[in-house]
C-alpha positions in Angstrom: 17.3 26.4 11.8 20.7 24.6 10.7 20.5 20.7 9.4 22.4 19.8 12.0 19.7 21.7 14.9 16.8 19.7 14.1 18.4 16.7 13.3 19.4 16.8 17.1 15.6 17.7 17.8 14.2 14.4 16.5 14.6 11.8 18.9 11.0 11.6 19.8 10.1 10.1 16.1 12.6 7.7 16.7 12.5 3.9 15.7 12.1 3.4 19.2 8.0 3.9 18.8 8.3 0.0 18.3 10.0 -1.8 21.9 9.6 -4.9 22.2 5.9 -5.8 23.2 7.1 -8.9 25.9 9.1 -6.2 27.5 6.5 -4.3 27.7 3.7 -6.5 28.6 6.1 -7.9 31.5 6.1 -4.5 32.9 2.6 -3.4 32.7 1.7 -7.1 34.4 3.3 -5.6 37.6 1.1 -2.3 37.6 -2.3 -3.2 36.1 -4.0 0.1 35.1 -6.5 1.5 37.0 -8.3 5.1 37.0 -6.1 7.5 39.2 -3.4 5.6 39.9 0.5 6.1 38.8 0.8 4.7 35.2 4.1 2.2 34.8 5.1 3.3 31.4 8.6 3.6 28.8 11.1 5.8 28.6 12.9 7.0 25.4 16.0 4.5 26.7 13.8 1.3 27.0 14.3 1.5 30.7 10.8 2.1 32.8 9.5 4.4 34.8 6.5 5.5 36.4 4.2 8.8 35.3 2.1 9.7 38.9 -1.1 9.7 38.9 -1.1 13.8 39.7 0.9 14.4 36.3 -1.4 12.5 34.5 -4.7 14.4 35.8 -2.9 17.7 35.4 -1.8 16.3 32.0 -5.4 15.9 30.9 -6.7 19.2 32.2 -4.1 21.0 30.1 -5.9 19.4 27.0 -8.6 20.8 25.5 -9.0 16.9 23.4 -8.9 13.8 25.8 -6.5 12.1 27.5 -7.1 8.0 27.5 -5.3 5.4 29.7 -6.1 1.6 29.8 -8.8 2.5 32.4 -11.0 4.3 30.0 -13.1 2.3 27.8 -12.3 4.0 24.7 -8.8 2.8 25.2 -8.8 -0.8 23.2 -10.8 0.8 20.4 -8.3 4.4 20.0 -4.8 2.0 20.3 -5.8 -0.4 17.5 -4.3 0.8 13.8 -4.8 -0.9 10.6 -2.3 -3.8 10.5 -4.2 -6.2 13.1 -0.8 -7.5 13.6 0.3 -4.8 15.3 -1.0 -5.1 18.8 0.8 -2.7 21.4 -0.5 -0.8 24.7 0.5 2.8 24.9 0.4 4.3 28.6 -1.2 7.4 27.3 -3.1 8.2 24.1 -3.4 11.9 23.8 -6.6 12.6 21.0 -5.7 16.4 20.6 -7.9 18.7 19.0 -4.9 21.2 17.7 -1.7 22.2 17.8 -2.8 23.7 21.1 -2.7 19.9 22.3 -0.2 18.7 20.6 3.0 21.0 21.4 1.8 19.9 25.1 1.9 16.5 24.7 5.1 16.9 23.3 6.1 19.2 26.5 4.3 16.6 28.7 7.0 14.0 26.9 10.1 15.7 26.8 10.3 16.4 30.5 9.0 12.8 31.4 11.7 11.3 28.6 8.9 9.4 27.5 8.8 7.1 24.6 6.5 8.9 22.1 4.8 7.5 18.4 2.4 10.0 16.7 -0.8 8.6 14.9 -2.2 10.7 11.8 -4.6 7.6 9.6 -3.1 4.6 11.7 -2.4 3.0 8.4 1.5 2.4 9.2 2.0 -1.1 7.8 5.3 -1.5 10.7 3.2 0.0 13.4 4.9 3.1 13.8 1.4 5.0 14.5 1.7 3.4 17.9 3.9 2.3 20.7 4.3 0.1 23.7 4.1 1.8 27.0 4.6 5.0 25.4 2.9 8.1 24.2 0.6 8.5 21.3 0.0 11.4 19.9 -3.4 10.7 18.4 -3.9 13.9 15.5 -7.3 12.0 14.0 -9.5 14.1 15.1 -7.6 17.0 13.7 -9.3 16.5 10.0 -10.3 20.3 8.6 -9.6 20.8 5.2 -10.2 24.1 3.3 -9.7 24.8 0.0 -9.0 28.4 -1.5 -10.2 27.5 -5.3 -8.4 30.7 -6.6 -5.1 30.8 -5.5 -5.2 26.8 -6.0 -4.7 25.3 -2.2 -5.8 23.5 0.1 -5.0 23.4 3.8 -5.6 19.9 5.9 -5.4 18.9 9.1 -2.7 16.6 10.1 -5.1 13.9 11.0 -7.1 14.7 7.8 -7.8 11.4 5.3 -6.8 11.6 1.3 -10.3 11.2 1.1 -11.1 14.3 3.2 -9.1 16.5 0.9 -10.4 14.7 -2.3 -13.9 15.4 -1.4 -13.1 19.5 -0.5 -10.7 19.7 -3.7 -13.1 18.3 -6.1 -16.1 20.4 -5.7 -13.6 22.7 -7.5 -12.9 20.2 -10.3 -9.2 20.1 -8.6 -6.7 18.0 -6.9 -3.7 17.5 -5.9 -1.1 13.8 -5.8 -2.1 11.9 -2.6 -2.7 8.0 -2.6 -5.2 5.4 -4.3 -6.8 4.6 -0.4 -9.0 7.2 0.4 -9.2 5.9 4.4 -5.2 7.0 4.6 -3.8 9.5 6.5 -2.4 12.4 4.2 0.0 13.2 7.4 2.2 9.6 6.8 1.6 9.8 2.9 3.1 13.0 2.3 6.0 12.7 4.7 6.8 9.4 2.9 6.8 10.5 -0.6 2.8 9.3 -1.1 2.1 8.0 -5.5 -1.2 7.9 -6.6 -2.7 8.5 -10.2 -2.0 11.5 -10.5 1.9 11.2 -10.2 3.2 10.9 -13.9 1.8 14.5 -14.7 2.5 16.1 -11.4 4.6 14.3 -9.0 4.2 12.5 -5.8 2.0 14.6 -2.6 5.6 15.8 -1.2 6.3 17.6 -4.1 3.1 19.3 -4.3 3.4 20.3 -0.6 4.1 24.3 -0.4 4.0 24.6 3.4 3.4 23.0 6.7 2.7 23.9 10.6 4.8 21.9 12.7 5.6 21.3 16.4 9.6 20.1 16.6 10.7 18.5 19.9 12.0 21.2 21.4 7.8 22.4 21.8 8.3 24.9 18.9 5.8 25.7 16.5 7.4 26.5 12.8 6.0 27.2 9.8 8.3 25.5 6.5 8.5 26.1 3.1 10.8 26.9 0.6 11.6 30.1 1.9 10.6 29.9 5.8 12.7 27.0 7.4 13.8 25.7 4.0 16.4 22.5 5.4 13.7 21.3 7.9 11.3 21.9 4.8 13.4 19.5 2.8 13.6 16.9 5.1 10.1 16.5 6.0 9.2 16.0 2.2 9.8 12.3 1.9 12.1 12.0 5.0 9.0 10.5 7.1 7.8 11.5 10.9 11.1 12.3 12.4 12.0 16.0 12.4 8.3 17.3 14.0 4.6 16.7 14.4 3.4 18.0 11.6 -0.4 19.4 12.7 -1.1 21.3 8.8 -0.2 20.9 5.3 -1.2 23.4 1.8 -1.3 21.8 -1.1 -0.5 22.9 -4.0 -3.8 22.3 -6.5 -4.4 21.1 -10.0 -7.5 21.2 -12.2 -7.8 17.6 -13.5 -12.0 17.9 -13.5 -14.3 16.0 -11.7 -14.3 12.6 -14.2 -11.6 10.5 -15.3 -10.7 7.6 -17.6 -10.2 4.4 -15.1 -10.6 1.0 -15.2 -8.6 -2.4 -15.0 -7.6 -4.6 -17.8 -7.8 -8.2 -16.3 -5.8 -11.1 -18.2 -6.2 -14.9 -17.9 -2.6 -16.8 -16.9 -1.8 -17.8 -20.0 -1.5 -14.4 -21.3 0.2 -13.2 -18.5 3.7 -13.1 -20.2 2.5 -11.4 -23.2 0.9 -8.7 -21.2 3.7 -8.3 -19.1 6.2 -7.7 -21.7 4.0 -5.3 -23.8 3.1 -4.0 -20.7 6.7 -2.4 -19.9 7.2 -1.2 -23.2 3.6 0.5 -23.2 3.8 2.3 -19.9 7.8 3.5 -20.9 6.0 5.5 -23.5 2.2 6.0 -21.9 1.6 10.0 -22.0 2.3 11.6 -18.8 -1.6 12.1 -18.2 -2.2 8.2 -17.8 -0.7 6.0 -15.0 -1.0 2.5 -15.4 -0.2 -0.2 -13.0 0.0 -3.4 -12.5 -0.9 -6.2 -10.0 -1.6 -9.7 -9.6 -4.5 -11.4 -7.9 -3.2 -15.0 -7.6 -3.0 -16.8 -4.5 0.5 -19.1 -3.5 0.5 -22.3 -6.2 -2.3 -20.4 -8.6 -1.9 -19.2 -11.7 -3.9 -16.2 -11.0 -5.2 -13.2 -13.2 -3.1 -10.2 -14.0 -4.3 -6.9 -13.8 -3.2 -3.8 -15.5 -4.8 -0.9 -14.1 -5.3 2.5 -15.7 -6.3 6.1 -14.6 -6.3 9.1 -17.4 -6.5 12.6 -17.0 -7.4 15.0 -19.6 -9.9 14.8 -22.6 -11.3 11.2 -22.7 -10.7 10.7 -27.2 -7.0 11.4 -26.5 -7.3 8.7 -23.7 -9.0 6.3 -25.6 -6.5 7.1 -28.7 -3.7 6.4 -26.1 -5.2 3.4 -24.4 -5.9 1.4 -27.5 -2.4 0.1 -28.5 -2.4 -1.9 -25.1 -6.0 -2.8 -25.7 -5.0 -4.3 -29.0 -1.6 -5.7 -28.0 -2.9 -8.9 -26.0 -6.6 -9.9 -25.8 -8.1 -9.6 -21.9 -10.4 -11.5 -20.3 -12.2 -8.2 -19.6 -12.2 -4.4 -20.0 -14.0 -2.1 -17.7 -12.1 0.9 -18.2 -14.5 3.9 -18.7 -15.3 7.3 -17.1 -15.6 7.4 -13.4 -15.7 10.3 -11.1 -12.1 10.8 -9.3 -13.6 10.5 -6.0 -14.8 7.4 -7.0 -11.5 6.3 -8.4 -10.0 7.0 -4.9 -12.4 4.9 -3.2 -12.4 1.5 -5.2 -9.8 0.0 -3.1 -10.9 1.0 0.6 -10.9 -1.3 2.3 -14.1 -1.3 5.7 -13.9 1.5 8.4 -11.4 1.3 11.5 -14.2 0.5 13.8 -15.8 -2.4 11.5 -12.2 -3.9 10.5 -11.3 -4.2 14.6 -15.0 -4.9 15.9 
């Protein structure tokens, strides 16, 4: 497929996914939603239209996951995301099981010209995991992962969590790059670029992606890498949600073990500047097996704590060797950093479930 072919094919990951919720809500006033009847919903344009209440049971049938409209009760708790800002009513929520599902939901929009968002983790900080009046293509219950311990990979659903493929990579003692939440989505990470600890030594998750299945929106269902599609394989690896639904990724695998060095160093404000400028000069040099970061936990007005966070990988005296010059640089208010299994590492900064953070 040429550059220029599946740009053309990418409309239906379009910024769009985010009209403007009072136009929306205006129009879904004048048709509220009950079961069977025609659906008043968004096309691609902005302008509205009406789905009938025939497509949308034949729509459902064709599924072999469920198809939810405002009527259902599951709706209000399958539209909400992470961001509680975001608040938008899709027309349809298709919760597909496979790619099965989702190449006909992607049918079911193209000939309908429907406005269409697709939802992997729902952790889209802009909302882009959802749409008003639109489609959703709901992947999250689309979370297999299976790891193949020899040749090094792992294949996960597109709906699967970073914490899904930690927890099948490290009964191997291996990984691979995702992020430091293990409640995301690895489908929005790794089209994005997705840093974690594990970065410095082996790159970001897009570079450690060897393959993916994906439905484009022309319905069809490629397979990418760096020999099988290679242009559409490039642009999907830190070019975000636009050119496909992406329904599998393989991994490529690393062994880092099942323990690392990880901790936080936590300052009091008035060494904050001292820390800070050691700081960039300490993590210019920090061996590629350690990632530091830092943050701040002050609130507007407060002088606040800084905190310089740490993860090593690789034998725990040559972390401690490389750890101690920032140990010793500026004194901390206190030191935790120790050994800590990875998969706990990935967990410390979840925050609660979906379903508890919207309940």
């Amino acid at each position: 497929m040429k550059r220029r072919d599946f740009c053309k094919s990418t409309l239906i990951g379009g910024a769009l996914a985010a009209l403007p919720a009072a136009h929306w809500r205006a129009l879904a006033a004048e048709a509220a939603p009950t079961a069977g009847a025609d659906l008043a919903a968004v096309r691609l344009s902005g302008d509205a239209t009406v789905i009938p209440a025939a497509a949308v049971k034949d729509f459902a049938a064709s599924l072999h996951g469920r198809l939810l409209t405002a009527s259902d009760p599951d709706y209000d708790q399958a539209r909400r995301i992470w961001n509680k800002m975001i608040d938008r009513r899709p027309a349809l929520i298709a919760r597909c099981s496979g790619a099965a599902d989702v190449a006909r939901a992607v049918a079911f929009a193209r000939e309908r010209e429907l406005l269409v968002a697709v939802r992997g983790g729902g952790h889209s900080f802009p909302g882009y995991s959802t749409c008003n009046g639109g489609l959703v293509i709901d992947l999250s219950a689309m979370r297999a992962v299976r790891v193949d311990p020899a040749a090094k990979r792992a294949q996960a659903a597109g709906g699967a969590w970073i914490g899904d493929l930690d927890w099948e990579s490290q009964q191997y003692g291996l990984a691979t790059p995702m992020g430091e939440i293990s409640n995301t989505g690895v489908g929005g990470l790794t089209l994005g670029g997705g840093y974690g600890w594990l970065a410095r030594r082996y790159g970001v998750a897009c570079d450690n992606l060897v393959s993916a299945d994906l439905i484009t929106a022309d319905g069809k269902m490629l397979r990418v890498s760096a020999t099988e599609n290679p242009d559409l394989f490039w642009a999907i690896r830190g070019g975000g949600g636009n050119f496909g639904v992406v329904c599998s990724f393989e991994y490529r695998l690393h062994e880092i073990g099942t323990q690392v060095m990880a901790g936080d160093l936590i300052y009091a404000p008035a060494q904050t500047r001292s820390a800070l400028e050691y700081y960039s000069q300490f993590s210019a040099r920090a061996p590629r097996e350690m990632t530091v970061e830092m943050s701040w936990g002050g609130s507007p007005g407060d002088d606040g704590d800084l905190t310089i966070s740490v993860c090593y990988i690789g034998n725990p005296k040559d972390g401690e060797r490389a750890l101690q010059p920032l140990r010793a640089a500026v004194k901390t208010r206190s030191d935790d950093v120790r050994m800590m299994s990875y998969v706990d590492l990935q967990r410390r900064f979840d925050g609660p479930p979906l379903s508890e953070r919207n309940s």
